[in-house]
C-alpha positions as CSV (number, residue, x, y, z in Angstrom):
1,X,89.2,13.4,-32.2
2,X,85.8,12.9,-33.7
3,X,84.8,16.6,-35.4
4,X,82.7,18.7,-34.0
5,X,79.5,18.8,-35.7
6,X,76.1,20.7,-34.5
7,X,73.8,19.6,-36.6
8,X,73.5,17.3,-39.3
9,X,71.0,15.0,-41.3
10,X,69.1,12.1,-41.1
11,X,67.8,10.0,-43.8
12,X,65.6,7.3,-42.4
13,X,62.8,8.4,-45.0
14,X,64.6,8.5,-48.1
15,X,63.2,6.2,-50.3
16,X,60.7,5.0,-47.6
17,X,57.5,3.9,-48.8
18,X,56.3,2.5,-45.8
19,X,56.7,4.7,-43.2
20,X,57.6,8.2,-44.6
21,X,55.3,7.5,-48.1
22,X,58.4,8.1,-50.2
23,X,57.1,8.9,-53.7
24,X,53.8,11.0,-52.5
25,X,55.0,14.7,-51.4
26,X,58.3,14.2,-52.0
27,X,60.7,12.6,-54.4
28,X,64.8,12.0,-55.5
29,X,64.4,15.0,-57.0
30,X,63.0,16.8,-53.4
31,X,66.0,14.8,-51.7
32,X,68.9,15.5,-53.9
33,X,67.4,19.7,-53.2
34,X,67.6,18.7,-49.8
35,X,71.2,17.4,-50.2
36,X,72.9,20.8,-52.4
37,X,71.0,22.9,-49.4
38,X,73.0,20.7,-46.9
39,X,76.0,21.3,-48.4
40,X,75.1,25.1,-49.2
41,X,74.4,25.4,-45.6
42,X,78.2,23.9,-45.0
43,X,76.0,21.2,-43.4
44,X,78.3,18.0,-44.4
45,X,77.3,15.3,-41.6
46,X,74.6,12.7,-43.2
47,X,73.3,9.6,-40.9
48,X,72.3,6.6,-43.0
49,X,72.2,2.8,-42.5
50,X,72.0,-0.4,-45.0
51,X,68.6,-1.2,-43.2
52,X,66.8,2.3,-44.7
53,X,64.9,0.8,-47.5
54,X,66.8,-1.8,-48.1
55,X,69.8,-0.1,-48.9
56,X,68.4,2.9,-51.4
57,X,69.1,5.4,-48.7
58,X,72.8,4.3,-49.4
59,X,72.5,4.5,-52.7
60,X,70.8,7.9,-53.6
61,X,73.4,9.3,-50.8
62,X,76.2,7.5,-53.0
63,X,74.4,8.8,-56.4
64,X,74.2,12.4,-54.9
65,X,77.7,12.7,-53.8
66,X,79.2,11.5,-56.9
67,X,76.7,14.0,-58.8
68,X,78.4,17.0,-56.6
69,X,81.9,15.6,-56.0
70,X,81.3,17.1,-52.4
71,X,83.2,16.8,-49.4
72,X,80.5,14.9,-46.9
73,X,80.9,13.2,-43.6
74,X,78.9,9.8,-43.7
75,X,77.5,7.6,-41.3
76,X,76.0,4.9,-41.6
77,X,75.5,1.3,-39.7
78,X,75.8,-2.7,-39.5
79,X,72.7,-4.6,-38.6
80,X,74.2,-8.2,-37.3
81,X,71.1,-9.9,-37.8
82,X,70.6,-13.5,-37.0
83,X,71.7,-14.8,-40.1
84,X,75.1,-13.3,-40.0
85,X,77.7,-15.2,-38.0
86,X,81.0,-14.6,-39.6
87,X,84.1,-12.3,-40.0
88,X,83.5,-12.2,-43.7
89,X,79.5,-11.5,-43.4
90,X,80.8,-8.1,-41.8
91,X,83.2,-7.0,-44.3
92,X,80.3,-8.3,-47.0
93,X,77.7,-5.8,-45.7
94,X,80.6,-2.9,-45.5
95,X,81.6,-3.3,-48.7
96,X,78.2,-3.4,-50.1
97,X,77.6,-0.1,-48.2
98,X,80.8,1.4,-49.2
99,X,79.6,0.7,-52.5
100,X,76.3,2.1,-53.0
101,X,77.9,5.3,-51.2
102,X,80.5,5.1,-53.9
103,X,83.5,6.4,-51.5
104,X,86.6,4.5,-50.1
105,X,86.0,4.5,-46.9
106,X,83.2,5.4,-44.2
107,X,83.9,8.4,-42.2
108,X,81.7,6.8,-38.9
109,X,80.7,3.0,-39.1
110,X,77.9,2.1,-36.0
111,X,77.3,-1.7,-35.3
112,X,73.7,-2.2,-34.2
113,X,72.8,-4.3,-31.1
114,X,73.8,-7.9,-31.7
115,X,70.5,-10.0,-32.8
116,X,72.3,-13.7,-33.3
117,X,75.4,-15.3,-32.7
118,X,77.8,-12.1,-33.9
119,X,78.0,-11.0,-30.4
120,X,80.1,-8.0,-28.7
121,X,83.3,-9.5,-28.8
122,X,83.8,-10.8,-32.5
123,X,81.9,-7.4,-33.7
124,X,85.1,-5.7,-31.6
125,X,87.4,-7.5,-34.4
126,X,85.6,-6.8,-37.6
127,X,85.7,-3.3,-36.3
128,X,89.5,-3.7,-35.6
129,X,89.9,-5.3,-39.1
130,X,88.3,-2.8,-40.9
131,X,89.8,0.1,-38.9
132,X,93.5,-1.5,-39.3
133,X,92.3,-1.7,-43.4
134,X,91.3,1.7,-43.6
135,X,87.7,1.1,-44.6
136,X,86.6,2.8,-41.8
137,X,87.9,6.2,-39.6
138,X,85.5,6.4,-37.2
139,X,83.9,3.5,-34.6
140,X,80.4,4.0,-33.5
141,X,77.1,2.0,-32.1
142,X,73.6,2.6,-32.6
143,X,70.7,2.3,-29.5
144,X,73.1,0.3,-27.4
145,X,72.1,0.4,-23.9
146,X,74.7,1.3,-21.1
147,X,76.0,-2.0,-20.2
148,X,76.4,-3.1,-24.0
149,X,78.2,0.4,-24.6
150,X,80.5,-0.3,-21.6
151,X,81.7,-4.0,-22.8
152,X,82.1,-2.6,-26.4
153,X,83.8,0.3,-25.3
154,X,86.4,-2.4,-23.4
155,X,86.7,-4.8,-26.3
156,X,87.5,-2.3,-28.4
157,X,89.9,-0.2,-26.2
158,X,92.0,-4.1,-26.6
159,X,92.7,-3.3,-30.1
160,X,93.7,0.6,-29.7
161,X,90.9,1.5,-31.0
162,X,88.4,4.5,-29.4
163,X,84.2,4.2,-29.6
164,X,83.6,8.0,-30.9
165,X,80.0,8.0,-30.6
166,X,76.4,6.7,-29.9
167,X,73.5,7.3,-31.7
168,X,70.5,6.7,-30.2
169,X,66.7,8.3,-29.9
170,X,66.6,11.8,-27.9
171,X,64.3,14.5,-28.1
172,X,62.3,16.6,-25.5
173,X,59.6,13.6,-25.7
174,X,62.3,10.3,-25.3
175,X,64.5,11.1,-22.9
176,X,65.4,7.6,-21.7
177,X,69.1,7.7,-22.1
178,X,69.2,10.4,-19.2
179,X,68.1,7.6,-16.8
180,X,68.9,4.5,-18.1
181,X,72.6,4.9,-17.5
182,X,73.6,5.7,-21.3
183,X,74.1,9.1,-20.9
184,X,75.7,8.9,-18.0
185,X,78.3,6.7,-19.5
186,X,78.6,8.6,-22.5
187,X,80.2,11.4,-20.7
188,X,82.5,8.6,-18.6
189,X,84.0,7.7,-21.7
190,X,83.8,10.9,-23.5
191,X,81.8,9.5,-26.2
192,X,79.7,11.5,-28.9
193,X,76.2,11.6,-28.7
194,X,73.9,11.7,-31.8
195,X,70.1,12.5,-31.8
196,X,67.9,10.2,-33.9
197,X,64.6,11.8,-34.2
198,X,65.5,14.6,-33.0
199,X,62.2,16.2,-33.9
200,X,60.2,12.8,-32.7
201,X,59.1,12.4,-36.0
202,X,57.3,15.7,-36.5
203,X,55.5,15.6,-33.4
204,X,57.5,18.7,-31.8
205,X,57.4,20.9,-35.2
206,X,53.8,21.3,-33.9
207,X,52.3,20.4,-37.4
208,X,50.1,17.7,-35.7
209,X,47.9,18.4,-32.7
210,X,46.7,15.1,-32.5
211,X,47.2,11.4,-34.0
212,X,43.7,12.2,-35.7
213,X,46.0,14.4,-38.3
214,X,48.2,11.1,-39.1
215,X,47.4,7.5,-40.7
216,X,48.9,4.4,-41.2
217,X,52.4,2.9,-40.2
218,X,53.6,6.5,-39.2
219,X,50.7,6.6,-36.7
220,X,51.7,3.4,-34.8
221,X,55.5,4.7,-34.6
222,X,54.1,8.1,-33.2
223,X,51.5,6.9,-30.8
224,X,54.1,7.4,-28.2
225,X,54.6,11.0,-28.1
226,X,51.2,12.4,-28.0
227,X,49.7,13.4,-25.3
228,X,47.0,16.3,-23.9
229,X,49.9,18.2,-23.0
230,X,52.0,18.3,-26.1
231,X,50.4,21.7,-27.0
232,X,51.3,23.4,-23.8
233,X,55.4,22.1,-25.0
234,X,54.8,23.5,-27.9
235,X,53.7,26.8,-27.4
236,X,56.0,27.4,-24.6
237,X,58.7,26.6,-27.9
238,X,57.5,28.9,-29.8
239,X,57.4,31.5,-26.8
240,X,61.5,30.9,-26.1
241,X,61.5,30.7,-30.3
242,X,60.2,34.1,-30.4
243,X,63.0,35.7,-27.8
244,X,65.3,34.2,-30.5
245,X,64.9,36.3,-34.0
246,X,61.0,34.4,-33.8
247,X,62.5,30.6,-34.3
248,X,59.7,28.1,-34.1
249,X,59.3,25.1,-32.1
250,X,61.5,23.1,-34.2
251,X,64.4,25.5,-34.2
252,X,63.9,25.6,-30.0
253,X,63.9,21.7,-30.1
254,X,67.3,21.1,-31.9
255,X,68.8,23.7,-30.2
256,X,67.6,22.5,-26.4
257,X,69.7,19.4,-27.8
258,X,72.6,21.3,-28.9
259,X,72.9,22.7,-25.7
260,X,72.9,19.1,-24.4
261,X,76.2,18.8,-26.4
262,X,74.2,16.2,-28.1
263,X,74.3,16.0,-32.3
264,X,70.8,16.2,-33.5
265,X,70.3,14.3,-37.2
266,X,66.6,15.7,-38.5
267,X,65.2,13.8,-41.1
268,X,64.9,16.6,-44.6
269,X,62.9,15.6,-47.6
270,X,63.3,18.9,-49.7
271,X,65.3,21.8,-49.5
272,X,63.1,24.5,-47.5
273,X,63.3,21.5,-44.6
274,X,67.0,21.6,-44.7
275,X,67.4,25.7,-44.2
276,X,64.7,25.2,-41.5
277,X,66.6,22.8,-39.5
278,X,70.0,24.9,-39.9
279,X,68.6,27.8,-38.6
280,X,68.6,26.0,-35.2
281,X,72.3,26.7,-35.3
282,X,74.4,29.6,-34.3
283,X,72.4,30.9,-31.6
284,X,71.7,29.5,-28.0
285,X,68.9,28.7,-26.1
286,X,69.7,30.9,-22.2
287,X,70.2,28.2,-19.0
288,X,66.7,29.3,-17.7
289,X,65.1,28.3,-21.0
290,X,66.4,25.2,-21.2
291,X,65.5,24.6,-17.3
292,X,62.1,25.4,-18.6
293,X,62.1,22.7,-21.7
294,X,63.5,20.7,-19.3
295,X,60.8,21.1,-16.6
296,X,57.7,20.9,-18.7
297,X,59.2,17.7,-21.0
298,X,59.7,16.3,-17.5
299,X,56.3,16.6,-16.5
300,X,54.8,15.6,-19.8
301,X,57.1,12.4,-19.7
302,X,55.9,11.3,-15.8
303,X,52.0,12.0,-16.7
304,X,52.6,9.7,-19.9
305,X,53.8,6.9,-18.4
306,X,51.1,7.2,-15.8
């Protein structure tokens, strides 16, 4: 059975330059803080992939773990890009993860939605190979939709094998998955759901009140969640935050996904960011409050799309 984690963390902008401005405010230095708080905090669950910078997110997660000999839980993901076609292309890019993270094996390995000719079925068998080999304990995906999920799910139920989880976008401002069917057949199959962007990049810690307060790349990726009435989620957060010990609309965000019995994975680029996110643990948003969230996301979400 795939542990029961409540929180854990995500790692999209380590070493990103391009989106995240890796280098500027923060730093390996600011990361491996962020990492000792994790484990401080008991937090052990870390999301990466071999696409995050080219790999580097790997790697510092690799270099951190061997600097702390700690006990972590990592994730992280095969992209079957266009190029790759071939059983041994598969266990070429696991080993190549396994070594940057310097471990034996990966604790949750997600495939990615097929790109070229590695389609569903012959992704099933690597999986199955590297299960049977012991390179991997845990079977995953990342942003499949519901049909893909449900065809995976059967090819790899051939080889005795269970899918433990999906990780896929979810937050109060993308909530696709409850009406596209993924959800839905998450619970069929009893399958794990994990957060990305939990936090939709920032945009529900209520540090920006509008795109005018971001530039570049970053901009484009958040474009989506604005909206006139992002302030009105925001301070209805921090209203339910302050019934809770004065949490802020962060806190209220990962917890209204906790409550979904979903696994947020926010993003931490120093250690103050980490005890922040934790704090969203260990404490419970009430049924009406979460019919609230619900309610007002709901509404935001319809006027959006216009």
């Amino acid at each position: 059975m795939f542990p029961d984690f409540k929180i854990g963390v995500g790692t999209w902008a380590w070493g990103d330059h391009l989106v995240w401005n890796y280098g500027s405010d923060y730093d390996e230095t600011s990361l491996f803080d962020a990492f000792s708080q994790s484990m401080r905090d008991g937090v052990l669950f870390f999301s990466t992939s071999e696409t995050f910078s080219d790999g580097r997110a790997e790697q510092m997660l690799g270099n951190f773990i061997g600097k702390s000999a700690a006990q972590t839980f990592i994730s992280t993901k095969f992209a079957p890009f266009f190029w790759r076609i071939r059983r041994k292309d598969f266990i070429k890019a696991l080993k190549d993860s396994l070594a940057r993270l310097h471990v034996p094996a990966i604790d949750l390995y997600q495939v990615l939605p097929p790109a070229g000719l590695m389609q569903l079925p012959l992704l099933a068998e690597c999986m199955s190979d590297a299960f049977e080999s012991g390179l991997i304990r845990y079977a995953g995906v990342s942003n499949f939709s519901a049909v893909q999920l449900e065809k995976f799910y059967g090819y790899l139920n051939r080889f005795g094998i269970p899918l433990s989880c999906l990780e896929t976008e979810y937050n109060l401002l993308q909530r696709d998955i409850e009406t596209n069917g993924v959800l839905e057949m998450c619970n069929q199959l009893s399958i794990r759901v994990i957060a990305q962007s939990p936090l939709a990049m920032g945009a529900l810690t209520g540090k920006y009140v509008s795109q005018k307060d971001l530039t570049g790349i970053r901009r484009k990726f958040m474009d989506k969640y604005f909206s006139q009435n992002l302030q009105a989620l925001i301070r209805l957060m921090n209203h339910i935050g302050s019934e809770h010990a004065g949490m802020n609309s962060a806190q209220v965000s990962l917890n209204w996904l906790i409550q979904k019995h979903v696994i947020p994975i926010p993003g931490a680029k120093n250690a103050d960011q980490v005890m922040q996110n934790n704090q969203a643990v260990g404490w419970s948003l009430t049924e009406d409050q979460v019919t609230q969230l619900d309610d007002l996301s709901a509404v935001i979400l319809k006027l959006r799309s216009g």
